[in-house]
N, C-alpha and C positions, 0 to 999 in steps of 0.2 A: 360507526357508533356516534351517540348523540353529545354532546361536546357542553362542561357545565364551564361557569363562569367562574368558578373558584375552584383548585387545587393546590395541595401542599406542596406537589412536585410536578413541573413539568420536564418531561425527556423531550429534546427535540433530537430527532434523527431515528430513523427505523434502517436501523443496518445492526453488524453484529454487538458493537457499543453500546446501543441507544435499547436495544432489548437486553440485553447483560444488564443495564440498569435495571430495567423497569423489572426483571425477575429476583433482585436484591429486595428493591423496592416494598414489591408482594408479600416474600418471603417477609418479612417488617412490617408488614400491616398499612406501609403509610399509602396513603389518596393519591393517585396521579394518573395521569396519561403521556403516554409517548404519542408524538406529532410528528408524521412523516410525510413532508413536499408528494412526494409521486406514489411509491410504492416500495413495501418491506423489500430491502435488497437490491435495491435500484439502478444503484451505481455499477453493481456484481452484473445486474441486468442488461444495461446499454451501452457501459464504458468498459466490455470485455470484448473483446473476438469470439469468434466462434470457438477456434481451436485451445481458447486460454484456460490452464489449468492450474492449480496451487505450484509454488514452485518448498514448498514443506510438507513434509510428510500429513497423510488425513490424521496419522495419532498427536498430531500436535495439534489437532481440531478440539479444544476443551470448553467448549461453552459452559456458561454453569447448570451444572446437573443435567448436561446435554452432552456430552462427549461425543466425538463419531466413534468410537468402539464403543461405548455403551449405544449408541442408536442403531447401528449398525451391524453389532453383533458380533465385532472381529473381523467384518469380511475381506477388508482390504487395507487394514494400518499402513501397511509398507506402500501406497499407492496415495495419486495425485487428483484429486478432485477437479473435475470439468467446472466449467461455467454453469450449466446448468446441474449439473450435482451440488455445483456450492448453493445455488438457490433455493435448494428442496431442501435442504439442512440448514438454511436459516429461516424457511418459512415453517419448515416441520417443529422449528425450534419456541418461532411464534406460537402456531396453532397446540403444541402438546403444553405450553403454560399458560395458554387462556390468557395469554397479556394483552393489555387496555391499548388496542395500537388503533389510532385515528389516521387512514390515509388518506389521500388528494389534499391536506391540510399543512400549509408550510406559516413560516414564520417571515414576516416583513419587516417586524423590527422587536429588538428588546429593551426595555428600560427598566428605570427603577427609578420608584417613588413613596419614600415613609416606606422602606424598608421592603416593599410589594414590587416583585415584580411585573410589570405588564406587557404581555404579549399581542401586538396588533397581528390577526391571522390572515394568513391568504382569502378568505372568504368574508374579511373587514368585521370577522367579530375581535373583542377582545378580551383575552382571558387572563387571570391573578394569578398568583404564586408566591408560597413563599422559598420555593429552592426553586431552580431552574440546575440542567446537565445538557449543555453543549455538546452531542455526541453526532456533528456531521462530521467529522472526518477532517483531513487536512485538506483534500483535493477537489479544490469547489472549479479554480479557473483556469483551461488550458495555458499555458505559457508557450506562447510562437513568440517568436521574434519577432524585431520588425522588418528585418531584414527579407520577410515573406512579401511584401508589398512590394519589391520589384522583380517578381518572379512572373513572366508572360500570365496573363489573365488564361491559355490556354491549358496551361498545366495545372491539373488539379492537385489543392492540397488539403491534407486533411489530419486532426491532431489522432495519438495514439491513442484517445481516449471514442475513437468515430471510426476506427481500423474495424471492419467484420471478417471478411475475407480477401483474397487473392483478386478472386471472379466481381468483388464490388467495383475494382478499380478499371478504369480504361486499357488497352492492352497498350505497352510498350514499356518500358524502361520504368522502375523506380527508385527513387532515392529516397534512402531511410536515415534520418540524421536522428542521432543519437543513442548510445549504445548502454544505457541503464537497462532493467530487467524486460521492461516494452520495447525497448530497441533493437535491442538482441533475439526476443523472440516471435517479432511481428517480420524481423529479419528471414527468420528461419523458415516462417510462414510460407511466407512469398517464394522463397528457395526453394520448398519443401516443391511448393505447386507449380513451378518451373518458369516463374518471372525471372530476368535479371533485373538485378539488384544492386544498388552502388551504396554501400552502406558507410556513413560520416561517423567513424569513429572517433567514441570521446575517452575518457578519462577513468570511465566505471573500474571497478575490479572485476575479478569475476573467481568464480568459486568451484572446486571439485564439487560432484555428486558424488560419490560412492569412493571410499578409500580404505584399504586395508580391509574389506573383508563386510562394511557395514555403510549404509550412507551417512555422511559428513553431519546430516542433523543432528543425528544421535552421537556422533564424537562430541556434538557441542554443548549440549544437554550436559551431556555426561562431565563435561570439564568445566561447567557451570558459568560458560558466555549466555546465558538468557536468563542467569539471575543475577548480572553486572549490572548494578542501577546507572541513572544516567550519573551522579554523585560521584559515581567510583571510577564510572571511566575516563578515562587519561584524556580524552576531549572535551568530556564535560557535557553542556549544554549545545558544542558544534559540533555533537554527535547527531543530531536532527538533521544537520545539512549534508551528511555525509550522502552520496550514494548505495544504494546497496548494492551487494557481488550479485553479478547475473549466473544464471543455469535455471536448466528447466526439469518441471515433473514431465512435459509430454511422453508422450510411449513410455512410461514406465518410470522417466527421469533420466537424467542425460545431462553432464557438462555440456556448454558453450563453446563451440573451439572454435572462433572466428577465423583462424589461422587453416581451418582443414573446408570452412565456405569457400575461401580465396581460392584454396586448391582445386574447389569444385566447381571454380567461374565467378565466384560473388564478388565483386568491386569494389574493394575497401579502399576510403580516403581516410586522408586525415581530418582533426575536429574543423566541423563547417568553419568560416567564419561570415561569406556574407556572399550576397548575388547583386551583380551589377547589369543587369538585362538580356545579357548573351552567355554568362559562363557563372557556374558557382565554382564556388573560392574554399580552398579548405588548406588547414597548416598541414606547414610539414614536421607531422610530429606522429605520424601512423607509429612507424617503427617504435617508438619510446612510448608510444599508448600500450602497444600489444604487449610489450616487454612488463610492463610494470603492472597488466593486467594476471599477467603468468605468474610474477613474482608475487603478488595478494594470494594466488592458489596455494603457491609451492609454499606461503608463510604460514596455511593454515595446516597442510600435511604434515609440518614439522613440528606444529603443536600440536598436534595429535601423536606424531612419534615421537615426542618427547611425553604425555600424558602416559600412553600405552609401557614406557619402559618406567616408568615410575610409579606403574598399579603393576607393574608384571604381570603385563595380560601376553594369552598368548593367543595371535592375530597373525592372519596370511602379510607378507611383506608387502611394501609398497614401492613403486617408483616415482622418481622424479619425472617431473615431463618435458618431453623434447617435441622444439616445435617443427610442426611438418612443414611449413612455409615461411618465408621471410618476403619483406617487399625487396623489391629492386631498381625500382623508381620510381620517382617524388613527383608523377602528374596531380598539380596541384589545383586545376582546374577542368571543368567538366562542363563542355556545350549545353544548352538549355534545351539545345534539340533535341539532345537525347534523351530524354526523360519524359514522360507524358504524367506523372504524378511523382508528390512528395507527402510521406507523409512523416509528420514532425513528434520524437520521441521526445521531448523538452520539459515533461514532466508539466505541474502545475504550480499554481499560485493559490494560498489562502485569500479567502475574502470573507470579512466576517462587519463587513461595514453596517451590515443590520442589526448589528452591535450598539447601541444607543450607551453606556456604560464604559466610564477610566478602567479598563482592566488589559492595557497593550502599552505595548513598548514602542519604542519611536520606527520600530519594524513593522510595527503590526501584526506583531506573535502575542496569545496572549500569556500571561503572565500568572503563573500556577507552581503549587509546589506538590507532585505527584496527580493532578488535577484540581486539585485544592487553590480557588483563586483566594485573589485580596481580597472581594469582594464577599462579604458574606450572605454563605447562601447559592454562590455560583460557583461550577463545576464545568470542569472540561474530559472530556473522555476519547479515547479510541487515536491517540496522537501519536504519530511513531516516537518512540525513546521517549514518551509521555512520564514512563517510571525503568522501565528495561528496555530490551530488546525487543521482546515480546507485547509492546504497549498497544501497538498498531495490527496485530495479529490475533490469529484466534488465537494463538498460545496463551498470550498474558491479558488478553481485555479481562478476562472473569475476576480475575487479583485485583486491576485495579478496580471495579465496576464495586467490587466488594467493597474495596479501601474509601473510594469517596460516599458509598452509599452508609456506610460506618460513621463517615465524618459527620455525615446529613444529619444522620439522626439523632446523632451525641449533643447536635446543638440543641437540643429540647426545645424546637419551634414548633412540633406539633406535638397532636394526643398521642402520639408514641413517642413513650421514652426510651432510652437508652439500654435498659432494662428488659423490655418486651421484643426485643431481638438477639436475646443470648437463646 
């Protein structure tokens, strides 16, 4: 589409946030375009595996006035969205609202000047505004260590975010450091397809699938964890840095049980800590990871059987879980030889240095109250624990996408009032 020089609102980011906006937007009447670097769904597009699937139910898919049971018709609530499944339902999401989405077209910097935002584009035009919505997401820069630069130049490594398959990597030994929701199941990948596997376990919790009769999502739902703002929880604001519990939807969905890999051959250490040219290095803290990953499980079943005796529901019983494997010795280091690749679970880094505007903390987080900056006029969206649980998911983005696009327009800076979106 052909791109003007003035808009009331620009959306930057075409993912599920950045079109959430821009269908509030419509619904409102107000002028804008969303501005997408590459292409609608991007990220879902090239920073997935092959095998990667939602690890929440498709009914907790609620785009606005897109649901997958209303899109979909029912067919499969109780099931796990593919990589390419989740694609077709955020482009089906685009194309069925007709929303103003400009792609190949990214943003190099934003400022502000006399109250006007200006956007310098990838294609060196520049365009006005008087709101802008930050809706690229948290996860712009792989975070490796540095500790990758003394790892043999022969051994390939490559972040979770560049993992497609099994068959992409060289054959022989890999080592998977880190056990967040990618590490765990890029883990399982490799298992699945009969690599050995030396996996650097960290710190994660990890979480049931299915308990007493129903999966875990819906206990949580129900007990009203994805309507705990970030406000109310007991962490606060250091509930962003938390990691999330790993389990996955593959085959159907399926707990994580690192402890029954090991019994299947897989090679758990303890958390990496560093590589000194012949051997990597990892603490001795396996046993006390696994332990206190089982004890995040067994503290969510017990809120659950405590929720369920206090509605008098009546539900199949549940067990505690008993681990099928224990370690039994503390090899804390691992020849370099053995291994012909690494590929690094460590999550990402925000970068938002094309940021031209005081709106961050001495972190470089920026600074918002439910996406609502200090700045007036600027917006942030699709952030985990940005407002809930739900902030960074398809669960809760349409809440917030509503909330800040509410704010937008209350400020009476364009020909739509406040009024003309009741």
């Amino acid at each position: 589409m052909r791109l003007n020089a003035n808009y009331n609102t620009v959306v930057i980011g075409g993912g599920q946030a950045g079109l959430s906006a821009s269908v509030h937007l419509s619904r409102c009447g107000v002028d804008h375009v969303v501005l997408e670097r590459d292409r609608v769904a991007e990220s879902w597009r090239s920073q997935r595996w092959d095998n990667f699937c939602l690890v929440t139910p498709n009914w907790q898919c609620t785009l606005p006035e897109f649901s997958y049971e209303h899109q979909y018709g029912g067919q499969d609530p109780d099931g796990f969205m593919k990589r390419d499944e989740i694609v077709r339902y955020i482009e089906s999401f685009r194309e069925s609202k007709g929303l103003p989405v400009c792609e190949g077209v990214g943003v190099d910097q934003l400022s502000l000047h006399d109250d006007v935002f200006l956007l310098l584009l990838t294609t060196g035009d520049v365009v006005h505004a008087s709101n802008v919505v930050v809706a690229t997401g948290g996860y712009h820069i792989p975070r490796i260590p540095a500790a990758s630069q003394n790892i043999p130049k022969r051994i390939t490594q490559i972040h979770s975010s560049q993992y497609k398959n099994a068959s992409s990597l060289p054959d022989g030994d890999v080592l998977v450091i880190g056990t967040g929701q990618s590490g765990c199941q890029i883990a399982e990948d490799l298992h699945l397809e009969g690599k050995q596997v030396h996996l650097a376990v960290g710190s994660a919790p990890r979480a049931p699938r299915y308990y007493r009769g129903r999966d875990v999502t819906g206990w949580l739902v129900d007990m009203g964890a994805y309507r705990v703002t970030v406000d109310e929880h007991p962490m606060g604001a250091d509930v962003r840095k938390k990691t999330n519990h790993y389990l996955t939807g593959r085959d159907g969905g399926r707990e994580i049980d690192l402890r029954q890999f090991a019994k299947e051959g897989m090679d758990l250490r303890g958390r990496f800590m560093r590589c000194d040219h012949d051997a990597f290095h990892f603490a001795d803290d396996l046993a006390d990871n696994l332990d206190n990953a089982d004890a995040a499980a067994e503290r969510i079943k017990k809120e659950i059987d405590k929720h369920i005796l206090e509605m008098n529901l009546d539900c199949p019983t549940g067990d505690s879980y008993r681990p099928v494997w224990r370690p039994t010795s503390c090899d804390r280091s691992l020849s370099v030889t053995s291994v012909s690749s690494v590929v690094w679970c460590t999550g990402f880094r925000k970068d938002y240095r094309w940021i031209d505007i005081d709106v961050f903390d001495d972190c470089g987080e920026p600074v918002y109250q439910r996406g609502v900056s200090s700045v007036s006029g600027l917006y942030f969206l699709g952030l985990p624990w940005m407002h809930t649980w739900g902030s960074g998911r398809f669960s809760g983005v349409a809440a917030d996408a509503e909330h800040i696009i509410d704010h937008l327009v209350n400020r009476r800076l364009t020909t739509v009032s406040a009024g003309g979106c009741q």
